[in-house]
C-alpha positions, 0 to 999 in steps of 0.5 A, a space after each residue: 500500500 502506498 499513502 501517496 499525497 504527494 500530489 495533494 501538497 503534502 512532501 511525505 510518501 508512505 509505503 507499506 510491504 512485508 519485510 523481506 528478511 524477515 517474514 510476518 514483519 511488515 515495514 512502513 517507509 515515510 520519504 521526506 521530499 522536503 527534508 532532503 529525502 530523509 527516510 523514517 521506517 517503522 517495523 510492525 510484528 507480531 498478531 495484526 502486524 499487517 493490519 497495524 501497518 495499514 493502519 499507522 499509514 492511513 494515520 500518518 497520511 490522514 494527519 500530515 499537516 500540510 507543509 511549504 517545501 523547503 530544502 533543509 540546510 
């Protein structure tokens, strides 16, 4: 899944698949377009991990505030 709002205005995309190392794990990946491409990764494990993945992705891109792109430096 991705939690696309690039488009929208937002400098945040959100990714959402199945660790590769590790199977049953499942990895959010957030790309900061307006902070140098910065990654943040967040790992979810155990019962639902899927389940809380999808669900930390709709939060963080119902929640992103809406911010100006700037170059950081």
């Amino acid at each position: 899944m991705r939690g696309d709002r690039f488009g929208s205005g937002a400098v945040m995309d959100w990714f959402c698949f199945e660790d590769k190392l590790y199977a049953g794990d499942w990895r959010v990946e957030g790309r900061d377009y307006g902070n140098d491409g910065r990654v943040y990764v967040v790992i979810f494990s155990g019962p639902n991990a899927h389940e809380r993945a999808l669900e930390y992705v709709n939060w963080k891109t119902e929640s992103e505030v809406r911010r100006p792109f700037r170059k950081a430096g």
